[in-house]
ROTIVO-483489 format. One record per residue (C-alpha): x, y, z. Coordinates in steps of 0.1 Angstrom, whole numbers, padded with zeros to 4 digits, always signed. Example, Ala and Ser with C-alpha at 12.3 -4.5 7.8 and 13.67 -1.06 7.14 Angstrom:
2
+0123-0045+0078/+0137-0011+0071/
end
This chain:
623
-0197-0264-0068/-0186-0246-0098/-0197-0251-0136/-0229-0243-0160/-0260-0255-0146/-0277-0278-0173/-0316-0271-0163/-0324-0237-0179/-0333-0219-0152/-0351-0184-0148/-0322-0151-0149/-0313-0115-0164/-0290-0103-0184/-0277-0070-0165/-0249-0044-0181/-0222-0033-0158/-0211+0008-0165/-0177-0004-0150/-0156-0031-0138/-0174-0070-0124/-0156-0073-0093/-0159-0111-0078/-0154-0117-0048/-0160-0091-0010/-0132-0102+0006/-0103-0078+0018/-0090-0074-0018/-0126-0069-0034/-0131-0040-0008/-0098-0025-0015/-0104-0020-0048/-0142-0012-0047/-0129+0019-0024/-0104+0033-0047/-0128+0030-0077/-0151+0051-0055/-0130+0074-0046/-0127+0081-0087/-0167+0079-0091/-0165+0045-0113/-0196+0031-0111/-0187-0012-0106/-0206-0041-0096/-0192-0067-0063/-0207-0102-0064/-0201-0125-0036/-0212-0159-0028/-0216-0158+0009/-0242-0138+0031/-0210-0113+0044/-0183-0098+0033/-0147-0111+0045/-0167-0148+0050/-0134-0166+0048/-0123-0145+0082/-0162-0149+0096/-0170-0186+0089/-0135-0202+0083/-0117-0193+0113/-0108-0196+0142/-0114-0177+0176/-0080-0174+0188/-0071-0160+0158/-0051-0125+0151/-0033-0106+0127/+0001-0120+0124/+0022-0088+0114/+0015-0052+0124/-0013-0033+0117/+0006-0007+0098/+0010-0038+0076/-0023-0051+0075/-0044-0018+0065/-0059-0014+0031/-0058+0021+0015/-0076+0049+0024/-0086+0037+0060/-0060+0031+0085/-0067+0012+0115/-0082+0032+0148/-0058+0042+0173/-0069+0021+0203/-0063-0010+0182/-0033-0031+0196/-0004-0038+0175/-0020-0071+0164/-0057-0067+0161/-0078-0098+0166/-0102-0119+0139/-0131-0098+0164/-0111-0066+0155/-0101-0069+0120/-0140-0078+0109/-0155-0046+0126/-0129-0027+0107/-0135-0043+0075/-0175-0041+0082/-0163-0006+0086/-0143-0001+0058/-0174-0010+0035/-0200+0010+0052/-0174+0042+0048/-0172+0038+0006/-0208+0026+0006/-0196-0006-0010/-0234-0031-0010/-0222-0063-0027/-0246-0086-0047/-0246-0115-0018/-0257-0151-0027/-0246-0147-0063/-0219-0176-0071/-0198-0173-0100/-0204-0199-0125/-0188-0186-0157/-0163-0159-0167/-0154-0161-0202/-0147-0129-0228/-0160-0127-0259/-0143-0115-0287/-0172-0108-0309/-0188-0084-0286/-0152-0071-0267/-0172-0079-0230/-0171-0103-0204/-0195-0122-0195/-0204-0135-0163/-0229-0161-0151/-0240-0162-0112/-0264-0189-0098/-0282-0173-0067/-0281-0190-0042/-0304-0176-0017/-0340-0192-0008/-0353-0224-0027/-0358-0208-0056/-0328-0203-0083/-0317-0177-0106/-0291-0172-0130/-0279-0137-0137/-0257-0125-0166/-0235-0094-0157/-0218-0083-0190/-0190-0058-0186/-0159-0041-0204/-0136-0048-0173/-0133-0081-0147/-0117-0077-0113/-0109-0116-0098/-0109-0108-0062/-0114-0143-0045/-0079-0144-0032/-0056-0170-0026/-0075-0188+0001/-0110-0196-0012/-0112-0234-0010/-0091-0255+0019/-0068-0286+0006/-0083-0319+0016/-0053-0343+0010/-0062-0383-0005/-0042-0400+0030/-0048-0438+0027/-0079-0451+0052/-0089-0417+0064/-0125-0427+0050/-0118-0458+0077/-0109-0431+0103/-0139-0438+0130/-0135-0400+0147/-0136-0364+0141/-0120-0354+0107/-0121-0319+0104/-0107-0292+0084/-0088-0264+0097/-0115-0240+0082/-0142-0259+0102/-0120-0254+0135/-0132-0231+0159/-0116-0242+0192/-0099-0266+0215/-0126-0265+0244/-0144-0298+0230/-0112-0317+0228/-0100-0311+0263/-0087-0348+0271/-0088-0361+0239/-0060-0373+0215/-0054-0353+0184/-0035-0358+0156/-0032-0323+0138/-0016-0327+0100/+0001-0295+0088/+0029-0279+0102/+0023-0248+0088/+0010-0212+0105/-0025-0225+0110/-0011-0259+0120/+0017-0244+0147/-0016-0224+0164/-0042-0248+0161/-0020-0272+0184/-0012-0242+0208/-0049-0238+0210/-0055-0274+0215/-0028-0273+0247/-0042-0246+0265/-0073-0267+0261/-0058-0295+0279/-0061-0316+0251/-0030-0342+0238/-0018-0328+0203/+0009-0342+0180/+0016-0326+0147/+0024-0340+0114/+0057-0326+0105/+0063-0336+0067/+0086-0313+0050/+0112-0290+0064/+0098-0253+0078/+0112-0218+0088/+0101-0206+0127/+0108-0174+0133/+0100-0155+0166/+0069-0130+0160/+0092-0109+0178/+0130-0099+0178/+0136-0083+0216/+0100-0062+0215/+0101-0057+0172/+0084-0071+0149/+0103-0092+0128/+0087-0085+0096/+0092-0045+0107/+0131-0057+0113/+0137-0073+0085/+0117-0049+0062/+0144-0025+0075/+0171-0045+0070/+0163-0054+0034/+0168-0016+0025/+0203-0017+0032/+0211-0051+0026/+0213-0079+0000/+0189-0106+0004/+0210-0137+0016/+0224-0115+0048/+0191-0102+0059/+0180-0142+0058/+0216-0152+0079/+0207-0127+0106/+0170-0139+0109/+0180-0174+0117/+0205-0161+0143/+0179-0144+0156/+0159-0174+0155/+0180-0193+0170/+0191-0174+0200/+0154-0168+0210/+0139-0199+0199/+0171-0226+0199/+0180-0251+0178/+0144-0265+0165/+0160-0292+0146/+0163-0311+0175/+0128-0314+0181/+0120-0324+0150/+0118-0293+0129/+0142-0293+0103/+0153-0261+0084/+0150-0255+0048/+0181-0251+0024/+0171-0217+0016/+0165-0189+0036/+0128-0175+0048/+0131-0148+0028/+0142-0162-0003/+0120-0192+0000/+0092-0166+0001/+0100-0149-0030/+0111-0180-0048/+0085-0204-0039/+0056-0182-0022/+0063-0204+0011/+0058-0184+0045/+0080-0190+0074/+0055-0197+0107/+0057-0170+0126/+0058-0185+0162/+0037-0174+0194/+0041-0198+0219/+0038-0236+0201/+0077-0240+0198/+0077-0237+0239/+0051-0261+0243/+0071-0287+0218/+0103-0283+0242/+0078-0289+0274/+0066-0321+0256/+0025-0305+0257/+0030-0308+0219/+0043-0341+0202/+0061-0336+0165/+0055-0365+0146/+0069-0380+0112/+0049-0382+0080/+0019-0408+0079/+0016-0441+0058/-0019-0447+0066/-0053-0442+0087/-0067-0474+0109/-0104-0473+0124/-0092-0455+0160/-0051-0450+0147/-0029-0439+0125/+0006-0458+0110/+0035-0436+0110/+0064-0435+0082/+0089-0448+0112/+0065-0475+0122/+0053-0460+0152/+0014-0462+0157/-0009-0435+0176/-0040-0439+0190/-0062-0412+0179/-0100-0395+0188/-0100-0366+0162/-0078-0357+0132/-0079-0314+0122/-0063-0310+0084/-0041-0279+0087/-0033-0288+0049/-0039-0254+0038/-0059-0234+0009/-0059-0231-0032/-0079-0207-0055/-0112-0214-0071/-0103-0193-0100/-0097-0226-0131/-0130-0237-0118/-0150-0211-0132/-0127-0180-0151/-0127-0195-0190/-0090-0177-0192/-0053-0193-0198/-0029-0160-0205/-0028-0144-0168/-0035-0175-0148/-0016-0206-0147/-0035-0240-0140/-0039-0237-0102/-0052-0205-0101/-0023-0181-0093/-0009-0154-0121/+0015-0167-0143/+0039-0133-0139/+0058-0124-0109/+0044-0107-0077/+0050-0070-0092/+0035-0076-0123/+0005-0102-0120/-0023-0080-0117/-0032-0071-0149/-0040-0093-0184/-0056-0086-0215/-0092-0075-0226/-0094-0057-0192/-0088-0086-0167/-0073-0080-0132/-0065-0100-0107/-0063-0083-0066/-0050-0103-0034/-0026-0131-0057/+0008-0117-0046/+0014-0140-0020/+0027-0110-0001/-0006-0106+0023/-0024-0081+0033/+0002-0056+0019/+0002-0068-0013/-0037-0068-0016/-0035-0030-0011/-0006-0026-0034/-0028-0045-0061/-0058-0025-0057/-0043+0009-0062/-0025-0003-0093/-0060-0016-0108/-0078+0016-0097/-0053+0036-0113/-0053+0018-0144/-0089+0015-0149/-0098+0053-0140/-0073+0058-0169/-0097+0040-0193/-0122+0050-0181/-0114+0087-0184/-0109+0081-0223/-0139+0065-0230/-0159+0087-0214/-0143+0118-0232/-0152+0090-0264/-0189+0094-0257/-0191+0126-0251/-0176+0133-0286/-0202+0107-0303/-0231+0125-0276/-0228+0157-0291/-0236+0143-0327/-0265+0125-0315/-0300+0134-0323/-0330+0120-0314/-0358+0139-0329/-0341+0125-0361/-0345+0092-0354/-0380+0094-0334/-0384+0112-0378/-0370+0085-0395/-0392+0055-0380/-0421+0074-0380/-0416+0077-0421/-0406+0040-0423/-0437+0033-0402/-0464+0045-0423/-0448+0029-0456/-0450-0007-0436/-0477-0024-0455/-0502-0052-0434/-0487-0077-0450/-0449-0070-0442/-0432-0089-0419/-0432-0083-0385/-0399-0061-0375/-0373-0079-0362/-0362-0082-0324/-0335-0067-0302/-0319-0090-0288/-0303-0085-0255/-0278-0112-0259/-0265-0099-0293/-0269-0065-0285/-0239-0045-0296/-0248-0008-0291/-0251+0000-0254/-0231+0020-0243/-0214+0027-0207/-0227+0065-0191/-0211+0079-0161/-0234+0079-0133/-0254+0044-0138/-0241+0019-0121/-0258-0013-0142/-0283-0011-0164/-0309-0042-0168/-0318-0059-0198/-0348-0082-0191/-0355-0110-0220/-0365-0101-0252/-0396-0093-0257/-0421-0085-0290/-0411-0047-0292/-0400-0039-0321/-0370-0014-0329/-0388+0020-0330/-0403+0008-0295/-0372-0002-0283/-0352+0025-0292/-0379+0050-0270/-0372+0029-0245/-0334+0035-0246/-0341+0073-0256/-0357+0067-0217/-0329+0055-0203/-0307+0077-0220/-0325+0109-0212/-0324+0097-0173/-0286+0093-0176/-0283+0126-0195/-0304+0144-0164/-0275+0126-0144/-0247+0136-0158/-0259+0175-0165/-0263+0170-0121/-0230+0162-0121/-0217+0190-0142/-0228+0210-0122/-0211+0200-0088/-0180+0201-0106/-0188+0240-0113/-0196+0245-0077/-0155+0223-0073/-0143+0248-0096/-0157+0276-0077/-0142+0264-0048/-0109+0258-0062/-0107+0295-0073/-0118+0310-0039/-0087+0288-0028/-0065+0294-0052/-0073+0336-0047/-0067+0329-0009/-0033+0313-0018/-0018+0343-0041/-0025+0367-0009/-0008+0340+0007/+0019+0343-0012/+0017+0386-0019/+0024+0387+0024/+0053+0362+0021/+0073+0384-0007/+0063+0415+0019/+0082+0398+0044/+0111+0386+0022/+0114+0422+0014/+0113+0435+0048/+0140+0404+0056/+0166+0415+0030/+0160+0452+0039/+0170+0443+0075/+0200+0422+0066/+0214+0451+0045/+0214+0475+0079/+0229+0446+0098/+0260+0441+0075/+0259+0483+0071/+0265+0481+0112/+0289+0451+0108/+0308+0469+0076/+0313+0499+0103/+0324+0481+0130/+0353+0462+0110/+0365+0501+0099/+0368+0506+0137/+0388+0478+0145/+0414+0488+0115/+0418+0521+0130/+0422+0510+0161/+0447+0481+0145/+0467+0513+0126/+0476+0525+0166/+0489+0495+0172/+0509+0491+0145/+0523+0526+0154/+0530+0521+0191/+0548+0486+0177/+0572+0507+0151/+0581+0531+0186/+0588+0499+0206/+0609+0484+0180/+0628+0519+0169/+0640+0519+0209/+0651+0488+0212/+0662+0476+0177/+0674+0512+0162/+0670+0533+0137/+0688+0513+0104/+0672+0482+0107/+0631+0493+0111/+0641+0520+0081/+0647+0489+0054/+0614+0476+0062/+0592+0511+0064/+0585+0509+0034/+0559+0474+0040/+0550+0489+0067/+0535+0515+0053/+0511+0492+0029/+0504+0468+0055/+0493+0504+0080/+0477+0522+0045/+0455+0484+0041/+0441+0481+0076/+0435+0522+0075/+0421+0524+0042/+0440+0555+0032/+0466+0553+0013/+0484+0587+0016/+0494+0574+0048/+0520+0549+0027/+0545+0571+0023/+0564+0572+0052/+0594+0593+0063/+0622+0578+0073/+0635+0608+0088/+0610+0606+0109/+0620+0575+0121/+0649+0590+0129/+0635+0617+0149/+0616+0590+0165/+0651+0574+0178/+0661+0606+0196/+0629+0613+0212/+0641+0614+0248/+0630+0584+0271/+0604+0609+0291/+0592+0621+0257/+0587+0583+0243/+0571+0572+0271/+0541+0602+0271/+0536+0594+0234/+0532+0555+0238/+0514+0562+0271/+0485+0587+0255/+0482+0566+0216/+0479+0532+0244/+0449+0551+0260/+0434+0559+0225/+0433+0527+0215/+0425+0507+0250/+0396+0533+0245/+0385+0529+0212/+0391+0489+0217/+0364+0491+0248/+0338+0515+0235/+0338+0496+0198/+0354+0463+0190/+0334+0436+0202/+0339+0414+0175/+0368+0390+0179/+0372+0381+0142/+0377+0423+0131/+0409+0420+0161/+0421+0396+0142/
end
């Protein structure tokens, strides 16, 4: 499938402006959008007819998203509203189909990647395609500063060596060839895999009426899709926040096994480590269960041991046991393409995954990236793609500031000048000028605006001729780029009506700071008057107290403490010429007649039940 074709056969050599993105799947589109929302020209090639062809052509019908949508959705485009919570194949290709139409993202379809390889001479990539559209065959040579390996984790399925399958006289399938169980309704199937795609394929094949048993090798984590109505991904995303590791892992198998039961003794057995850490340790995903672990306890689904070997209509079990089959489906699972054709050893490892851990594996050297190899789904393919965008609109941003600089010292009346002169001194018998080569080529440059530019084979021009060519081309570009000089005036324009419209903004919301400070000073002004109240009315008091206690307690006793009186009464009155106090007074106080005491306490009482009713309504001033 992959590898240089030995026939020379007819291409182009074409230069990419930005990054050589292979591969239209979910992580080729995420990044394709985020390098258009920075205007970076790039190039997508895909071998299939459609984007997303692993979820169009190596499916099956039943099939849905296995986590939220929230979950699923790549950047810039969330999923509509009126999608359920898990969206189906159906679903999540009309958003996808969506998703490209929105960014304007037009892959190079029918291209196959045959070579990847940098080259150090030169500082590009270079990659060969073989089309593979029509009878006819072409080979096309995309050369580029930057190269995006988008083909994901998925791209071939596993077909295991199992002794005598070639002897197997029925159906052997692969689980990317399965579409559904309707055409083995009756029928005896052996699925091998016990995987996610495995657990469904043989729920499919039971509510197809059809007898299942499935190859249960190695040990597996179920979990429930679904912890009492929430996701459990959602859960224990939630939990991990909070929590180390190891506990979130305990209380998913709890969980497990309250709603699922104990699976072992069915057949399932449980890994040593926990779904979580397996994951992130190993990149193996628990099965996230929707039905198949009720149909094992029913008996619709048979678990089976590991196989020894394949007979004409049967297969030998490890335990000695022997079924009698009609059709075997390979739920065996998926490995990248990328060794077979990307020349590279430093960010890859030998089967095709990134050599660094999950957080760090997107990016190498010589401007390599790799999207969608995080084993972390859908998540991590958006996660990847922002990262790359980012980093290449930062490079890209200096070297387009690098041309500008070597723009602006570029003339070419000069050089139209110069060969002109060499031209006429050229005798008849000098040899013929030499050839620009597009294959050694070091001087084109990328421009902001052009998307690729194609460099057909060599032909007899001669340098003069072929630099009024590229004078062409760069004139064209030039015309481009003054176009889009001038939408960014009209942005700035824009961006100073706004920013005019934000300082009145922000003029009206000092105005009403000021009128809100102004009216908090009259409120404590009223609350600063009403506390001088309550002290007057707090100084009667204190007076109708000293008459009380000079009739019952006499004269001696209140005159020793008259003197703190006085402060305490001067304090709360805020006048403090009424601290010295008489204490003959006091005296003439203890002879005041009983009719005469009681008038006085009876009209200062009134004054200040008055004063207390017509101005203290504020219980912390009485105190």
């Amino acid at each position: 499938m992959f590898g240089l074709p030995e026939q020379n056969l007819p291409g182009r050599c074409v230069w990419v402006n930005g990054p050589v993105i292979v591969g239209a799947g979910p992580s080729g589109l995420a990044v394709s959008a985020c390098l258009k929302e920075q205007g970076i020209p790039f190039v997508v090639v895909e071998r299939a007819d459609c984007i997303a062809s692993l979820w169009q052509n190596r499916t099956y019908d039943r099939l849905k998203l296995h986590l939220p949508k929230k979950f699923c959705q790549l950047p810039k485009l969330p999923f509509p509203d009126e999608y359920p919570e898990y969206p189906s194949k159906k679903q999540f290709i009309t958003y996808l189909e969506n998703y490209a139409s929105k960014f304007d993202i037009k892959p190079q379809f029918n291209e196959c990647v045959q070579s990847a390889k940098y080259d150090e001479k030169c500082n590009i990539w270079r990659v060969r395609t073989l089309s593979t559209a029509g009878s006819i065959r072409s080979e096309t040579e995309y050369m580029c500063q930057m190269l995006v390996v988008a083909t994901g984790e998925n791209a071939e399925g596993v077909m295991p060596e199992i002794e005598g399958l070639r002897e197997f006289s029925g159906e052997v399938i692969h689980a990317k060839d399965y579409k559904s169980g309707e055409k083995y309704t009756g029928k005896k199937v052996l699925v091998v895999g016990s995987g996610n795609s495995g657990m469904e394929l043989s729920l499919d094949l039971s509510n197809h009426n059809a007898k299942p048993s499935m190859v249960v090798r190695s040990s597996v984590h179920v979990l429930p899709r679904e912890i009492f109505g929430k996701s459990t991904f959602d859960l224990a995303f939630m939990m991990m926040k909070w929590l180390p590791l190891w506990l979130v892992d305990n209380i998913m198998l709890i969980f497990a096994w309250i709603v699922l039961g104990n699976t072992q003794k069915y057949g399932i057995k449980r890994p040593s480590l926990g779904p979580l850490q397996l994951k992130n340790n190993h990149g193996k995903t628990p099965v996230l269960d929707i039905g198949a672990i009720k149909r094992i306890r029913s008996g619709d689904i048979k678990v089976v041991t590991g196989i020894r070997r394949f007979h004409q209509t049967s297969v030998e079990l490890v335990n000695g046991d022997i079924l009698e089959l009609d059709a075997v489906v390979l739920a065996t699972g998926y490995c990248s393409n990328v060794p077979y054709w990307l020349q590279e050893s430093e960010l890859f490892d030998q089967n095709g995954f990134p050599k660094k851990q999950f957080s760090n594996g997107w990016k190498g050297k010589d401007g390599l990236y790799a999207a969608g190899f995080t084993r972390r789904g859908l998540a991590g393919v958006s996660a990847d793609a922002m990262k790359i965008a980012k980093d290449i609109g930062g490079v890209w941003e200096q070297e387009l500031n690098q041309i500008k600089k070597e723009e602006s010292t570029f003339n070419l009346e000069d050089l139209d000048t110069f060969f002109a002169v060499k031209k006429e001194k050229t005798s008849p018998a000098a040899p013929k000028p030499r050839v620009m080569t597009t294959r050694s080529s070091k001087s084109t440059k990328k421009r902001k605006g052009v998307d690729t530019v194609d460099l057909e084979e060599p032909s007899d021009l001669s340098i003069p001729d072929l630099l009024k060519k590229v004078s062409a081309k760069y004139t064209s570009e030039k015309e481009q780029t003054d176009k889009q000089m001038e939408d960014l005036e009209d942005q700035k324009k824009i961006f100073a009506a706004k920013a005019s419209h934000y300082e009145k903004e922000l003029a009206k919301v000092k105005k009403q700071m000021k009128e809100i400070e102004a009216s908090h000073k009259l409120q404590f002004k009223e609350h600063l008057e009403g506390a001088k109240k309550s002290a007057a009315i707090a100084v009667v008091r204190a007076k109708i107290q000293l008459v009380n206690q000079a009739k019952t307690e006499g004269v001696e006793s209140i005159a020793k403490n008259m003197k703190e009186w006085g402060k305490i009464l001067a304090n709360l009155a805020g006048d403090k010429a009424e601290a010295s106090v008489d204490v003959n007074k006091a005296g003439e106080v203890g002879e005041t007649s009983k009719a005469g005491e009681g008038e006085a306490i009876g009209a200062e009482a009134g004054v200040a039940e008055q004063e207390v009713i017509m101005g203290d309504d504020d219980d912390g001033a009485k105190v």
